[in-house]
Structures are given as C-alpha cells and as structure tokens.
Residue frames relative to the residue before (quaternion, step in Angstrom):
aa qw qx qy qz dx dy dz
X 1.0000 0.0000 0.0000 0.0000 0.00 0.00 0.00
X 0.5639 0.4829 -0.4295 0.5142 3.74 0.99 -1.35
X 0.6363 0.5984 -0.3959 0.2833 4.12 0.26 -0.96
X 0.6013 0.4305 -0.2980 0.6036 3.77 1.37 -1.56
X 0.7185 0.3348 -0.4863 0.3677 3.50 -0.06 -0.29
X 0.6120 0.5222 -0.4021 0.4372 3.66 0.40 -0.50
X 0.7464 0.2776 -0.2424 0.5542 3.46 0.59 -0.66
X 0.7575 0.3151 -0.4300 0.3769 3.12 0.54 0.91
X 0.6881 0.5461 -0.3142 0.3601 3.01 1.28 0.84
X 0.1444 0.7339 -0.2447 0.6170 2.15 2.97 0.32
X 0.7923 0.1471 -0.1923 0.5601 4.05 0.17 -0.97
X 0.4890 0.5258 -0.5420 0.4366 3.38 0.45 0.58
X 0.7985 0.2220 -0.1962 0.5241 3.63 0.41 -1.31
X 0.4054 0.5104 -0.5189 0.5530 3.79 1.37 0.86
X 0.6382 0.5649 -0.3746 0.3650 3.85 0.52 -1.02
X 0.5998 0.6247 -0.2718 0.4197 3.29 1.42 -1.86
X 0.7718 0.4901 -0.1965 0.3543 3.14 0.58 -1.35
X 0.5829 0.4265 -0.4263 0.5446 3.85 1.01 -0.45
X 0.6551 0.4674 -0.4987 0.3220 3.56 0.25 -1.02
X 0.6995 0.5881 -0.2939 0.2801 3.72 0.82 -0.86
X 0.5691 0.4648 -0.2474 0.6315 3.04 1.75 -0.67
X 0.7306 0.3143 -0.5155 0.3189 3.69 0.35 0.25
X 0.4256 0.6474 -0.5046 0.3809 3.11 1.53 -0.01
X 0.5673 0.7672 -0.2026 0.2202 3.12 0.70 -0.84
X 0.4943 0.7559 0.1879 0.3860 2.66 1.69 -2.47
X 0.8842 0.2418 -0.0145 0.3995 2.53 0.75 -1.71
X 0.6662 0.4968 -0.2613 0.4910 3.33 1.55 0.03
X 0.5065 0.4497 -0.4451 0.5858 3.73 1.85 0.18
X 0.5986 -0.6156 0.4568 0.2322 2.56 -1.95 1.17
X 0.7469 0.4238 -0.3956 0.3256 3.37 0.46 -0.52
X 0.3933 0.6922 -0.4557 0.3981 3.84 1.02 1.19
X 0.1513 -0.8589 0.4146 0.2599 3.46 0.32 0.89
X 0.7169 -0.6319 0.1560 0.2497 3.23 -1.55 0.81
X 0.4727 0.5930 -0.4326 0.4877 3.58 1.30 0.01
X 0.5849 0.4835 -0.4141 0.5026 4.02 1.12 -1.05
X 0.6537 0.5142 -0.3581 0.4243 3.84 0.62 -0.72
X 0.5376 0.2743 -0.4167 0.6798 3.69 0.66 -0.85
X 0.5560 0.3799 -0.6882 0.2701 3.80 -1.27 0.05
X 0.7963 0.4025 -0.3017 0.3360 2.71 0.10 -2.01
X 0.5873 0.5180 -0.3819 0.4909 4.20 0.69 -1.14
X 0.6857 0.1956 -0.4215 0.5603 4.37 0.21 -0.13
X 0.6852 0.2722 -0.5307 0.4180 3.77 -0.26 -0.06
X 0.6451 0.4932 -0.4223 0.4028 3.84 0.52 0.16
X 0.5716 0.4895 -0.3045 0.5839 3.23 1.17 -1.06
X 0.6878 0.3808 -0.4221 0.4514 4.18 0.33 -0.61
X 0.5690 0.5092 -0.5101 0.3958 4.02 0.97 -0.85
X 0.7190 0.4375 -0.3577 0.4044 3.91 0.26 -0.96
X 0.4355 0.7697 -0.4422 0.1498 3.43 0.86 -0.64
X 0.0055 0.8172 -0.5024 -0.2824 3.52 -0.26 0.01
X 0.4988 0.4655 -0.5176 0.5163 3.38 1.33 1.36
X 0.5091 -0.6592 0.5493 0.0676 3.38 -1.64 0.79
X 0.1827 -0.4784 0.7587 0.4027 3.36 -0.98 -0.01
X 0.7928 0.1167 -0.2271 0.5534 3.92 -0.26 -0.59
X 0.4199 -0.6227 0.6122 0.2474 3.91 -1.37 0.65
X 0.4774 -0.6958 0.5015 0.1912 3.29 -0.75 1.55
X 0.5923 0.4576 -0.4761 0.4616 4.00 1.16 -0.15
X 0.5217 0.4819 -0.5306 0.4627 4.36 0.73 0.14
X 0.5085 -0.6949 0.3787 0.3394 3.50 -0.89 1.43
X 0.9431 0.2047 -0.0268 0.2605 3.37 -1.04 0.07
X 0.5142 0.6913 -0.1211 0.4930 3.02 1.87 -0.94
X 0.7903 0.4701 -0.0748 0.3858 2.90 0.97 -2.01
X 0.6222 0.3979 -0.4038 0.5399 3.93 1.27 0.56
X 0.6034 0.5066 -0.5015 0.3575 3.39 0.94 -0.07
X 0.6195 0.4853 -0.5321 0.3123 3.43 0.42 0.71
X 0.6012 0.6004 -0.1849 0.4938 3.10 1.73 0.31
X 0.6692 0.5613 -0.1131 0.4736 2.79 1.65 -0.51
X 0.7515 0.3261 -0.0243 0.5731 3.07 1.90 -1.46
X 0.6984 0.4934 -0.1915 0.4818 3.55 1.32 -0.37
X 0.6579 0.4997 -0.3857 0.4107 3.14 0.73 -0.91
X 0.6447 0.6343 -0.1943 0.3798 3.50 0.95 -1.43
X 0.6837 0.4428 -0.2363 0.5298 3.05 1.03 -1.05
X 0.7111 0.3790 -0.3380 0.4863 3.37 0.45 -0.72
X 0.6105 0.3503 -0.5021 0.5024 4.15 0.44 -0.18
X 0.3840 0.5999 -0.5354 0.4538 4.27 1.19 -0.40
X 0.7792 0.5490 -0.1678 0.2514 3.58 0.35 -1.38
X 0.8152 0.3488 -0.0810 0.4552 3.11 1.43 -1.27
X 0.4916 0.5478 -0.2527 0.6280 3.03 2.08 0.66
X 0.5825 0.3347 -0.4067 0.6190 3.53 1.37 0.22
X 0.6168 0.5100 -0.4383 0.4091 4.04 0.90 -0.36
X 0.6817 0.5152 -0.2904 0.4306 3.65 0.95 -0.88
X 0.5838 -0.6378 0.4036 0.2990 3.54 -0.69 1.76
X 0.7468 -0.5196 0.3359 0.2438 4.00 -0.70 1.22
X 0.5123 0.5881 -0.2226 0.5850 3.47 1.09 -1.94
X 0.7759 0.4365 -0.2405 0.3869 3.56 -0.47 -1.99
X 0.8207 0.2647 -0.2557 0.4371 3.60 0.17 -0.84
X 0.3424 0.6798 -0.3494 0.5463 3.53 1.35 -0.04
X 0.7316 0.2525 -0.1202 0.6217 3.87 0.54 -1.10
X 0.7644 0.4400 -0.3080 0.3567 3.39 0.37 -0.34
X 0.3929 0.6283 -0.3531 0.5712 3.54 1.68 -0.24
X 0.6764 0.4997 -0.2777 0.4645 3.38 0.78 -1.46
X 0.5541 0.7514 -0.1784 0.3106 3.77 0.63 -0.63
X 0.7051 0.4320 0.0583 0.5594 2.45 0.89 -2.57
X 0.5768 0.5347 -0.2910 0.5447 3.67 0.81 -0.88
X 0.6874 0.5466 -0.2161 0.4266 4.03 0.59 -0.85
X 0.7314 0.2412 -0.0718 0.6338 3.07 0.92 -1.64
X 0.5052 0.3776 -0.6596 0.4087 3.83 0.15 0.50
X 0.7791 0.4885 -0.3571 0.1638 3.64 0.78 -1.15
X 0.5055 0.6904 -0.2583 0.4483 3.24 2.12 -0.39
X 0.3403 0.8489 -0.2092 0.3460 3.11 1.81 -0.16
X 0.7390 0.3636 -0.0003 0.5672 2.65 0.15 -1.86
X 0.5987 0.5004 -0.4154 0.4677 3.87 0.60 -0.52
X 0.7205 0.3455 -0.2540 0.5450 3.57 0.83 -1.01
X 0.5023 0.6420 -0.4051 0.4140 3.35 0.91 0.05
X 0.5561 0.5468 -0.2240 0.5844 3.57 1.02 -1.34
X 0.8352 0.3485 -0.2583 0.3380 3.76 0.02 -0.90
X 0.4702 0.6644 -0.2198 0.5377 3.15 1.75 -0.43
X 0.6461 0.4963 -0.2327 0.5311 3.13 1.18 -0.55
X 0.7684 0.4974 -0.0759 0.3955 3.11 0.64 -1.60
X 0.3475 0.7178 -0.1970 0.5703 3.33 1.98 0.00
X 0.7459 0.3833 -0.1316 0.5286 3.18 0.09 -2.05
X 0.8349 0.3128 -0.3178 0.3227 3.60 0.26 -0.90
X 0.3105 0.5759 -0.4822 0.5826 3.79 1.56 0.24
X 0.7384 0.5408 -0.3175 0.2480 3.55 0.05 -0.77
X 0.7550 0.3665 -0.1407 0.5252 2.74 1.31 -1.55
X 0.4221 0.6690 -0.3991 0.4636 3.71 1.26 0.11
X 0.6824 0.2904 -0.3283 0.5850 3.90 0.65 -1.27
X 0.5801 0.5308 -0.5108 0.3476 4.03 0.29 -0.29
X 0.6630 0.3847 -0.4132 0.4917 3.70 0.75 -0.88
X 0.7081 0.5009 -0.3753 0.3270 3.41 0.29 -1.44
X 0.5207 0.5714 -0.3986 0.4936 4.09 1.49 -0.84
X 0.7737 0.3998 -0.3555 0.3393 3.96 0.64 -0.85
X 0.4187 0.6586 -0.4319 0.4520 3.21 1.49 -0.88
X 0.7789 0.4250 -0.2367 0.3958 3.26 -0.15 -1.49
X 0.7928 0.3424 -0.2452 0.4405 3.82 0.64 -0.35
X 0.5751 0.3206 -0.4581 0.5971 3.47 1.29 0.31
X 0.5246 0.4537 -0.4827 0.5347 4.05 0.64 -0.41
X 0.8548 0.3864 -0.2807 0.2031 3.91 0.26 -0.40
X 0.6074 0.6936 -0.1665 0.3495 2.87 1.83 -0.91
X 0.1557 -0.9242 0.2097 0.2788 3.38 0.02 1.17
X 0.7210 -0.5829 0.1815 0.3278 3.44 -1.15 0.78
C-alpha cells in the first residue's frame, strides 16, 4: 500500500510539473498556435466548474478527471516542439522549487500575523477598563 501511495504522489508532483511547463509553452513564441489552443481548452475545461460527467454521479463522475485531463495535457506535450518543452520542464522544475521556498515564507507571514492579532486582543481586553 505505502508503494501505491508513493507512486502516486510521484504522478501527481509529475502532473504538477507538466502543467507548469505548458504554461510555460504556451507563452513562447516558438509554440505553434493549435499547441496553444490545446493547452488554453484543457485548462479552460480543468477550471470549469462544468463536467462532461457531474462529479456528484458516484464514481463515474472523476473519471473525467482522471482520464481526460491527463490525456489531453499527454496530447499537448506531444504538439509542443521537443526543444520548447525540453526548456520549459527546465523552468517548471525551478519554479515549482522556488515554490515551496515562497511557500515557507507565506506561511511564516500568516503566522506573524496572526501572533500581533492575539497579542493586539490580549492587550485590549488586559487594558480596557472595567
């Protein structure tokens, strides 16, 4: 079991990583324009908050998520010129890891924040007189 989960969090942070490189992809010029419309409808269909299948029909309703999406970033990664996604992998690999750095501080932010908010109430119910 510990193995399916590992290898599946392996094509998850493999999935992450293509989608970033087609973002990528898609903004260099040398991506022709049919690879750009792919990559803009299989993005435009991830955000969708319509389905071809409704995600409330048990089980059914993720295999269009499961089987389409993939297939269709499978697709727009064989349309995008080798070189381009080749450099853009490189990218995507960079800026996922710069991520997580900004990710950490993002954090480390929020909880500074929420520190002067208690210490601000403390201080105004400990002051406020009775």
């Amino acid at each position: 079991m510990s193995s399916f989960i590992e290898r599946l969090k392996s094509a998850a942070c493999s999935i992450k990583a293509d989608i970033y490189a087609l973002y990528f992809a898609s903004r260099d010029a040398r991506t022709p324009w049919y690879a750009k419309l792919v990559v803009a409808a299989i993005v435009t269909y991830a955000l969708s908050p319509i389905d071809l299948i409704p995600d409330f029909i048990p089980i059914i309703g993720y295999l269009d998520d499961l089987i389409l999406l993939p297939l269709g970033i499978l697709l727009a990664i064989k349309l995008v010129p080798n070189a381009v996604m080749l450099e853009c992998k490189a990218r995507a690999r960079e800026s996922i890891k710069n991520e997580k750095t900004a990710s950490y501080l993002a954090a480390i932010v929020i909880i500074l924040i929420w520190l002067l908010l208690v210490l601000l109430t403390i201080n105004y119910l400990l002051l406020e007189p009775a």
